[in-house]
Backbone as CSV, one residue per row, in Angstrom:
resi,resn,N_x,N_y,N_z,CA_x,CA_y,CA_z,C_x,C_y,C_z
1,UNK,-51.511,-60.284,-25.835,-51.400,-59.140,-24.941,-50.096,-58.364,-25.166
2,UNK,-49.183,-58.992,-25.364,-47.985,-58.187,-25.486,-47.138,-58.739,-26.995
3,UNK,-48.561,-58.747,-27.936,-47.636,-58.592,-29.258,-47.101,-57.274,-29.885
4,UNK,-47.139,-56.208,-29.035,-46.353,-54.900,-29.342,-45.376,-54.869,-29.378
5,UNK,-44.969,-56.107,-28.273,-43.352,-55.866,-28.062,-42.771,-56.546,-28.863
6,UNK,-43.144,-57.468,-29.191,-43.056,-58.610,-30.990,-42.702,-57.382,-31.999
7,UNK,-43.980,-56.415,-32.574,-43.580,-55.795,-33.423,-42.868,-55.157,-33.420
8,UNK,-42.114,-54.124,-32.283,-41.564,-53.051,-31.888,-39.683,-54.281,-31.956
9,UNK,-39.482,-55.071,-31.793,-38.556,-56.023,-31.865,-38.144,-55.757,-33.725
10,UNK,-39.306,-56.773,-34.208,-39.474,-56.600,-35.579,-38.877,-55.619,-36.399
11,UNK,-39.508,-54.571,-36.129,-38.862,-53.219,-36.842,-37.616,-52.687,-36.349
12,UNK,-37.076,-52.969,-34.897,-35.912,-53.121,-34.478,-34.837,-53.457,-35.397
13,UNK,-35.583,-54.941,-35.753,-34.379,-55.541,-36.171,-34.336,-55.552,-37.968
14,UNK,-35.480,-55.074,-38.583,-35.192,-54.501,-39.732,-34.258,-53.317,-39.894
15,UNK,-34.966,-52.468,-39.249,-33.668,-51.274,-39.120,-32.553,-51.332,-39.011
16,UNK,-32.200,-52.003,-37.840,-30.519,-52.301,-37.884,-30.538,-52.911,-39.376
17,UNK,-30.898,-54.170,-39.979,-30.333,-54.593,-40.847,-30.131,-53.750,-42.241
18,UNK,-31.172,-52.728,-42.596,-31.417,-51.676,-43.341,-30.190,-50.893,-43.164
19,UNK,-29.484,-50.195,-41.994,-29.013,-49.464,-41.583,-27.354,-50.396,-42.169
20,UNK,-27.585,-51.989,-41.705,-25.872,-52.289,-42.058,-25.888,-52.559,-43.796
21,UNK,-27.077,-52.880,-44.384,-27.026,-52.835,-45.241,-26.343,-51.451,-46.120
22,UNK,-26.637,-50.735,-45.254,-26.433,-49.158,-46.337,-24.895,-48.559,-46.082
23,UNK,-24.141,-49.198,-44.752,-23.111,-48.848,-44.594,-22.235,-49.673,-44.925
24,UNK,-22.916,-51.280,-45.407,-21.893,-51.917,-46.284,-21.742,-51.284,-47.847
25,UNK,-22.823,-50.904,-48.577,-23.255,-50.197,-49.575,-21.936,-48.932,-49.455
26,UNK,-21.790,-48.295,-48.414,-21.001,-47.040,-48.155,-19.221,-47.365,-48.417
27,UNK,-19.088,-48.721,-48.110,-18.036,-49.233,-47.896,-17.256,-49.600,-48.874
28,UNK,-17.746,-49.771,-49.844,-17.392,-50.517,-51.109,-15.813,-49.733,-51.511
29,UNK,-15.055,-50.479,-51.346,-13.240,-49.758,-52.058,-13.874,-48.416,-53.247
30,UNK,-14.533,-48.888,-54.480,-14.792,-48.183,-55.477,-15.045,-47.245,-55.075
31,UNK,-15.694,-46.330,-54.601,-16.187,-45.374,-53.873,-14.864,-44.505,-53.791
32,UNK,-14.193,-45.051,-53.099,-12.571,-44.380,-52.647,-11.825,-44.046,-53.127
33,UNK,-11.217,-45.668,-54.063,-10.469,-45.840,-54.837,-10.553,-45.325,-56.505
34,UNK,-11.663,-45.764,-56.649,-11.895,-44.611,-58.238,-12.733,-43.114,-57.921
35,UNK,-13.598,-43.343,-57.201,-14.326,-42.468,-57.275,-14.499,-41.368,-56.141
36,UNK,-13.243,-41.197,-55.726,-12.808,-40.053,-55.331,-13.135,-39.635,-54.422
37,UNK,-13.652,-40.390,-53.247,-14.361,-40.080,-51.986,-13.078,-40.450,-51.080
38,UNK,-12.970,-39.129,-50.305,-11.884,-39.024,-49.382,-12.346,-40.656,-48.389
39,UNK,-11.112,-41.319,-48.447,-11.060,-42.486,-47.305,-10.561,-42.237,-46.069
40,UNK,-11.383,-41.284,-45.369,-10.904,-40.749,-43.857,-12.611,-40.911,-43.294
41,UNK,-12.454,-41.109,-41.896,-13.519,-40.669,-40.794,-14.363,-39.692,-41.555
42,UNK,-14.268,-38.458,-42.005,-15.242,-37.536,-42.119,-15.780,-37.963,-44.151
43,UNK,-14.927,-38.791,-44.889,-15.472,-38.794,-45.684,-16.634,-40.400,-45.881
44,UNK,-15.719,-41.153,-44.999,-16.846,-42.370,-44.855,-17.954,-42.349,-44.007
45,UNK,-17.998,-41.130,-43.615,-19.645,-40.483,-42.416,-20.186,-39.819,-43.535
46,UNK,-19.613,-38.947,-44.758,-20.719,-38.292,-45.909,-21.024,-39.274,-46.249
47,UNK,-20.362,-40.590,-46.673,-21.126,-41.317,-47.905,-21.895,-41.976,-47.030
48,UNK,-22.219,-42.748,-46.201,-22.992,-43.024,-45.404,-24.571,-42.319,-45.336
49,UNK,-23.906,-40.885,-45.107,-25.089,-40.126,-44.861,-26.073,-39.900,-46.776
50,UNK,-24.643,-40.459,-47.683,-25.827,-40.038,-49.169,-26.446,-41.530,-49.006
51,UNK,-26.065,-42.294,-48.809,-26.820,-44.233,-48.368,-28.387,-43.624,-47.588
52,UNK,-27.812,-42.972,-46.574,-29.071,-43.059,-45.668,-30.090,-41.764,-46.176
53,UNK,-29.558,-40.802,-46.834,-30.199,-39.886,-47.348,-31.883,-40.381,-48.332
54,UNK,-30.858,-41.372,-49.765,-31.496,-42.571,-50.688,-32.704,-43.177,-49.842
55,UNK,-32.067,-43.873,-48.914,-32.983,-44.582,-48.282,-33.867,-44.033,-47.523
56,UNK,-33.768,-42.984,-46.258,-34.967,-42.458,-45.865,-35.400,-41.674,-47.345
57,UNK,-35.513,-41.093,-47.938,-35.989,-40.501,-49.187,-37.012,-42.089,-49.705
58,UNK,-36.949,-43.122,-49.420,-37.183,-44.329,-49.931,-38.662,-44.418,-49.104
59,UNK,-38.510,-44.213,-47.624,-38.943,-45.106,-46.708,-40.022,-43.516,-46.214
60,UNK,-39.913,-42.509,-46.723,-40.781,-41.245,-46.397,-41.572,-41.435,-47.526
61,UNK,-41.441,-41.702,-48.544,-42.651,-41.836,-49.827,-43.685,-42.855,-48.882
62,UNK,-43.401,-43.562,-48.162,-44.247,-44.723,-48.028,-44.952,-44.645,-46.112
63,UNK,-46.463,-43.807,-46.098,-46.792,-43.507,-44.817,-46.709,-44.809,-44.108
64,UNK,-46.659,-45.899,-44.383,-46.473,-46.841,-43.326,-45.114,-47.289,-42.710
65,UNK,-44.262,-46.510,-43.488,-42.673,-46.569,-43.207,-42.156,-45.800,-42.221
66,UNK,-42.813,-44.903,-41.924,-42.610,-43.813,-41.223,-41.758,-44.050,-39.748
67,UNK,-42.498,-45.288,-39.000,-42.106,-45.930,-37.656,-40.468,-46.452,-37.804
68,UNK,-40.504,-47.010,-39.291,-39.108,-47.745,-39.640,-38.277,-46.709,-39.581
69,UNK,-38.523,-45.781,-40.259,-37.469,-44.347,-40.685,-36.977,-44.259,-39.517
70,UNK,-37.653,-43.808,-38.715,-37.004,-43.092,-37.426,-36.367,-44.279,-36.782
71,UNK,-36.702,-45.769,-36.677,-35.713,-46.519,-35.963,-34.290,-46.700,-37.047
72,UNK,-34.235,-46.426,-38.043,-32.941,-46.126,-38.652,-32.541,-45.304,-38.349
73,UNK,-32.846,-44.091,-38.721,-32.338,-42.488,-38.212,-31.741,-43.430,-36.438
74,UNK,-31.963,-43.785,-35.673,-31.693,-44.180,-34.296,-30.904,-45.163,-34.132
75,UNK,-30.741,-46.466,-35.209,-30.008,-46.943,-34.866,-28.521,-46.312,-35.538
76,UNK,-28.477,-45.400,-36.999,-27.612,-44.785,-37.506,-26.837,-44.147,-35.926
77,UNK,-27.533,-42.872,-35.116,-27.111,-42.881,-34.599,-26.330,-42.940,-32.931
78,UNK,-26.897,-44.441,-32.784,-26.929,-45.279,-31.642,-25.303,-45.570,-32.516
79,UNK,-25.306,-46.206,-33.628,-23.821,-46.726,-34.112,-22.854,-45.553,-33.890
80,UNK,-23.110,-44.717,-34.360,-21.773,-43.539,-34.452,-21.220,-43.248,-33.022
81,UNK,-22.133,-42.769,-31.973,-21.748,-43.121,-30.704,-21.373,-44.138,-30.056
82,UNK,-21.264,-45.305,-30.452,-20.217,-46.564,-30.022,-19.048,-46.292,-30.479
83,UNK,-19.135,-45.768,-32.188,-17.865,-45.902,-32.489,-17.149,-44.519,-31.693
84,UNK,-17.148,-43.784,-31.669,-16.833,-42.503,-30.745,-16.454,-43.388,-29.412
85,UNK,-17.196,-44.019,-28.698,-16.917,-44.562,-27.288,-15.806,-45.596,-27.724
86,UNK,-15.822,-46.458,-28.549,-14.785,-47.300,-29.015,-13.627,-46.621,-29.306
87,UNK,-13.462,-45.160,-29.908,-11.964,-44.251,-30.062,-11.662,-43.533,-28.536
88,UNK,-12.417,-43.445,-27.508,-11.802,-42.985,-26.581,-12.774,-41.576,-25.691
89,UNK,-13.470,-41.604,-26.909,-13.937,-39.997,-26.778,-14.896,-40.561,-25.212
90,UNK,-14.648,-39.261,-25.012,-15.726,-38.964,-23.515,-17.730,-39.178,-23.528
91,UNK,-17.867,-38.860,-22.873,-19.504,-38.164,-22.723,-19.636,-37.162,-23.096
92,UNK,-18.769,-36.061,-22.714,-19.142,-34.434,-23.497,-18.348,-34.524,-24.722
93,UNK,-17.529,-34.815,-24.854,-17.141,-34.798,-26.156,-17.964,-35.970,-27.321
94,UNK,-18.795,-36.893,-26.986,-19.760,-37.396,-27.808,-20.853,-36.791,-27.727
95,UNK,-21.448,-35.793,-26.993,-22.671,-35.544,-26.890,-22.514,-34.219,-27.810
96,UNK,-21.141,-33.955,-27.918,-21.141,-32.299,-29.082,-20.711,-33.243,-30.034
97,UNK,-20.496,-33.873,-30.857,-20.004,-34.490,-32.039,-21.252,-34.979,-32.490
98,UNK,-22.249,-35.414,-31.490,-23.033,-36.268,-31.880,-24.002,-34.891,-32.595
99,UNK,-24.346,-33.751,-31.980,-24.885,-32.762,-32.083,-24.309,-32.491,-33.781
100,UNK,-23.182,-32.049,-33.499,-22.704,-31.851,-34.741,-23.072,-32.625,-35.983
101,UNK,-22.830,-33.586,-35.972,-23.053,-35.032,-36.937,-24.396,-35.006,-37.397
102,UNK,-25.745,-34.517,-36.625,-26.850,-34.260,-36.802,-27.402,-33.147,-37.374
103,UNK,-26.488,-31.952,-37.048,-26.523,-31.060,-38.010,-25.845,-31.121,-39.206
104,UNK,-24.963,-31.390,-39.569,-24.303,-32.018,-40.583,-25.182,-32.956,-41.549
105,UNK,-26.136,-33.796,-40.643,-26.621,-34.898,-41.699,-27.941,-34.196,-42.341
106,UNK,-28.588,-32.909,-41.303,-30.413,-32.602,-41.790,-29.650,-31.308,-42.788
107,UNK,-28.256,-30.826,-42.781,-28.105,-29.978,-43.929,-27.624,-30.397,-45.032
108,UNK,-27.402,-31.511,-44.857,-27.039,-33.077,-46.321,-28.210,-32.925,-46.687
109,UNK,-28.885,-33.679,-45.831,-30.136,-34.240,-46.702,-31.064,-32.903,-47.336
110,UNK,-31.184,-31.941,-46.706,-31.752,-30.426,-47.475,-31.174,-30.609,-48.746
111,UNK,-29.979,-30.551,-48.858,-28.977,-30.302,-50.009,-29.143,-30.859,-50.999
112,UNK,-29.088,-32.222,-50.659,-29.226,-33.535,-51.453,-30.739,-33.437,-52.173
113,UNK,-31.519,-33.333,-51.298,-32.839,-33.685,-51.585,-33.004,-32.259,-52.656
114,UNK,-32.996,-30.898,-52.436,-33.413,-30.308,-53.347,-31.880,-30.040,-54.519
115,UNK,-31.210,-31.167,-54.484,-30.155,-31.076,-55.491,-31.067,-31.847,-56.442
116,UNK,-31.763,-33.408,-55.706,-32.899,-34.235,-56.830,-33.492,-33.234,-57.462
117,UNK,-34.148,-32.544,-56.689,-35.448,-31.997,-57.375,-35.271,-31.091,-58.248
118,UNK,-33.905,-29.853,-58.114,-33.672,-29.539,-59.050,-32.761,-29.683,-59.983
119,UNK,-32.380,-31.024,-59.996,-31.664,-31.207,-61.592,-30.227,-32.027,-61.059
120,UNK,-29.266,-32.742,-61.975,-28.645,-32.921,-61.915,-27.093,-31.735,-61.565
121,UNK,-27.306,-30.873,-62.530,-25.812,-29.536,-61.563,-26.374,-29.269,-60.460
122,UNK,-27.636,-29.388,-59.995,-27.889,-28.722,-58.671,-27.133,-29.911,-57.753
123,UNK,-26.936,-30.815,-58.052,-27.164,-32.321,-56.816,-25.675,-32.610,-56.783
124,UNK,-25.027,-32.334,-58.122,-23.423,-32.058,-58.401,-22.717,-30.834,-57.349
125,UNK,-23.615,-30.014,-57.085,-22.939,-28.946,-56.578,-22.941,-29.146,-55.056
126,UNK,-24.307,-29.943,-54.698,-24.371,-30.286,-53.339,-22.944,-31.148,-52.823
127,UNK,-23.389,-32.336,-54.241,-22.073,-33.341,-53.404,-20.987,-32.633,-53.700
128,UNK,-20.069,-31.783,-54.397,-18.931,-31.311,-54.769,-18.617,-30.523,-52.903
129,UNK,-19.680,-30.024,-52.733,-19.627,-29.058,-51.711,-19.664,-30.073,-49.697
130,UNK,-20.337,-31.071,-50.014,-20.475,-32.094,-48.924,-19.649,-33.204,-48.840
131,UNK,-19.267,-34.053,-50.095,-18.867,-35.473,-49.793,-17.936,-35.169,-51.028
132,UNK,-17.407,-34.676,-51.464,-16.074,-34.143,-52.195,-15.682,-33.000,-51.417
133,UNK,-16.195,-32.132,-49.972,-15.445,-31.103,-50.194,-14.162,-31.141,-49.574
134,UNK,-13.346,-32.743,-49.413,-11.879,-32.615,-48.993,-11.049,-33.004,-49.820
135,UNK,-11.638,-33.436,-51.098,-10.891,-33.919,-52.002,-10.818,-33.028,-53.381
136,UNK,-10.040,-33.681,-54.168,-9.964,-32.914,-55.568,-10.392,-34.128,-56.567
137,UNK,-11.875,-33.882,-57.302,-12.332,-35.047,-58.202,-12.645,-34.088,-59.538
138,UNK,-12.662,-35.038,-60.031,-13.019,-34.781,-61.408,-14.226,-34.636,-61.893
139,UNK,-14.979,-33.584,-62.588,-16.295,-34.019,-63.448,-16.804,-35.513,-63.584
140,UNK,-16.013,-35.620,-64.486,-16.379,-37.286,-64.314,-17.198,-38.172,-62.806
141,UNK,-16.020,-38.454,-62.145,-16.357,-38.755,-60.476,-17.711,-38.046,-59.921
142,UNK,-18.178,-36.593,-60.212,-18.903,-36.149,-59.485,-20.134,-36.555,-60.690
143,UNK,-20.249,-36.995,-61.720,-20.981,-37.246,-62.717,-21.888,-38.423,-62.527
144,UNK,-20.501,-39.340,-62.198,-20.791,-40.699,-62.108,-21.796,-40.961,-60.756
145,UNK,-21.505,-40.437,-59.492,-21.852,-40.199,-58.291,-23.756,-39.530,-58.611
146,UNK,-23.451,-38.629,-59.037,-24.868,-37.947,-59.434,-25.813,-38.522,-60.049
147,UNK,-25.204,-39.361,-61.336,-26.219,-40.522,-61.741,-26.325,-41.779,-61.051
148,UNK,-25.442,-42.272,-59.988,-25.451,-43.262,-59.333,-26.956,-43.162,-57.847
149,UNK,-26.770,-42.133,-57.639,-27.852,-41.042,-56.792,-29.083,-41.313,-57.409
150,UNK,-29.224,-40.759,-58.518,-30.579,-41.027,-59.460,-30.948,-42.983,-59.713
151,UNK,-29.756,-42.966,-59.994,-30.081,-45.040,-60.183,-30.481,-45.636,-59.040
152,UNK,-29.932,-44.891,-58.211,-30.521,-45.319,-56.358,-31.777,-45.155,-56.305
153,UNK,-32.186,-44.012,-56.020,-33.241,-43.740,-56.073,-34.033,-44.683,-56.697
154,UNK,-34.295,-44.715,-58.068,-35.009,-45.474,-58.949,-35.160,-46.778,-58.730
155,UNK,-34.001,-46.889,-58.227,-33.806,-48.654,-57.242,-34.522,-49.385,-56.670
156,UNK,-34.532,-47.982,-55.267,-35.206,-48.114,-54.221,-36.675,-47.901,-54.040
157,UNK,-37.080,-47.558,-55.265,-38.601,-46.904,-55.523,-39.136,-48.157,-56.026
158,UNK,-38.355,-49.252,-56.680,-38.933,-50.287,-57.220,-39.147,-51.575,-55.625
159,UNK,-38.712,-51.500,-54.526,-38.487,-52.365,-53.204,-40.009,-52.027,-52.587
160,UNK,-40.626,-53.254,-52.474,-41.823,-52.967,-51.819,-41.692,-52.757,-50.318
161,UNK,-42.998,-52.346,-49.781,-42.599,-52.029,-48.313,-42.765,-53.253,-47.211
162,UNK,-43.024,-54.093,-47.535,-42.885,-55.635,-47.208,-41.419,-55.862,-47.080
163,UNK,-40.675,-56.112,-48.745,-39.039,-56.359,-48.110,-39.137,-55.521,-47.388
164,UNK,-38.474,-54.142,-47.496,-37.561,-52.916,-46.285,-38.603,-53.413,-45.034
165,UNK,-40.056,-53.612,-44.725,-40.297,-53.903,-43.075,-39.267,-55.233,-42.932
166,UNK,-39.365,-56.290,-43.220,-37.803,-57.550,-43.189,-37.021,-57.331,-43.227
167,UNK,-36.523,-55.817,-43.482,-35.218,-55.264,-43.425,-34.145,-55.805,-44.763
168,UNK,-35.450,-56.203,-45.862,-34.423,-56.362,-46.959,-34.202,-54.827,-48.031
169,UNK,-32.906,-54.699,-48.430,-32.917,-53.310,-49.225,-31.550,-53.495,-50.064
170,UNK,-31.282,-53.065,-51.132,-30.377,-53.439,-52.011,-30.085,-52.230,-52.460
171,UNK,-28.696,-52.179,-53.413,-28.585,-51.023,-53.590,-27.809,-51.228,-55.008
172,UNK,-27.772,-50.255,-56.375,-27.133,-50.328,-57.092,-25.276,-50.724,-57.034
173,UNK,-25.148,-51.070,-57.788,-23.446,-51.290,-57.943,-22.989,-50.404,-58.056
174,UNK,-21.638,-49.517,-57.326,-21.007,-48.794,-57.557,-20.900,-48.514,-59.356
175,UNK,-20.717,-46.784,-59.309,-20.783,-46.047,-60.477,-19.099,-46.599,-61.108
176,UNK,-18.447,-46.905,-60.250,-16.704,-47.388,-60.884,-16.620,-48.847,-61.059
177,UNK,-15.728,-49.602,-61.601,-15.187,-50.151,-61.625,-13.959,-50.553,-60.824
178,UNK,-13.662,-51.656,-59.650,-13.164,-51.395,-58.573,-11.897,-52.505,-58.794
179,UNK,-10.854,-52.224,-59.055,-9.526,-52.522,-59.472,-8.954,-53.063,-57.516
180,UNK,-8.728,-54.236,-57.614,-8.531,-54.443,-56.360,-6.752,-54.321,-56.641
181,UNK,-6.182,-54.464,-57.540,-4.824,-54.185,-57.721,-3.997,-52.728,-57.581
182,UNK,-5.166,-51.976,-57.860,-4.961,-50.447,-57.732,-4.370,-50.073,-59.113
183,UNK,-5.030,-50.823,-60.061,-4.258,-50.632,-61.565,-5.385,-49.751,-62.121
């Protein structure tokens, strides 16, 4: 009688795990440290958002995923508003950030998504313009990033929809090499 609430649990708790999966994925030093992604608040919310971009892009190919998507999209941002309540911020001042953050993420993913489709300079220009635009990187960096995007993808296209409902999802190795010495 009430195995709905079983499944509705289920996909709960895939999502979250999907969701920490992709922001450990986001986290990685390399990212920062070689590869040129500003290490502030607004640049560890872009890379996040190219993690979750990959992945719903993953989980929309697949009509039975559809229920999952949106409890990611929710728990993504159920998290950002803790962390906001954890720095201090108010109710109105999370409820416009949060606004913001959402517009911010559906004009990523536009970006992103028809940066795939049309080509690698198109997807370069997106990220140069979104998740480089506080920093100063190199060709290279935005190169590496662009094919790292494509290796994702390709990744994630190989994960049946069995793991991601278990909330299993993996993600390529950073495009750098991650020097924990800073050498």
């Amino acid at each position: 009688m009430f195995g709905w609430l079983t499944k509705k649990g289920k996909i709960h708790d895939a999502a979250f795990a999907l969701y920490t999966a992709l922001v450990t994925q986001a986290r990685q030093p390399a990212f920062y440290v070689q590869g040129g992604v500003a290490d502030t608040k607004e640049g560890r919310f872009d890379l996040i958002l190219v993690h979750a971009f990959m992945l719903f892009r993953r989980l929309k190919s697949s009509p039975a995923q559809k229920e999952l998507a949106q409890q990611v999209f929710d728990v993504m941002f159920a998290d950002l508003d803790q962390n906001m309540r954890e720095m201090g911020i108010g109710d109105v001042g999370i409820l416009k950030r949060i606004r913001k953050m959402s517009e911010s993420y559906h004009g990523r993913i536009v970006a992103y998504e028809e940066g795939v489709g049309a080509g690698e300079t198109t997807l370069a220009a997106a990220l140069d313009r979104n998740l480089f635009a506080d920093t100063n990187v190199t060709s290279g960096q935005i190169a590496a990033m662009t094919s790292y995007i494509y290796a994702s993808i390709d990744h994630l296209a190989t994960l049946g929809d069995a793991e991601l409902m278990r909330g299993e999802v993996s993600f390529p190795a950073p495009p750098y090499e991650y020097d924990a010495t800073g050498l």
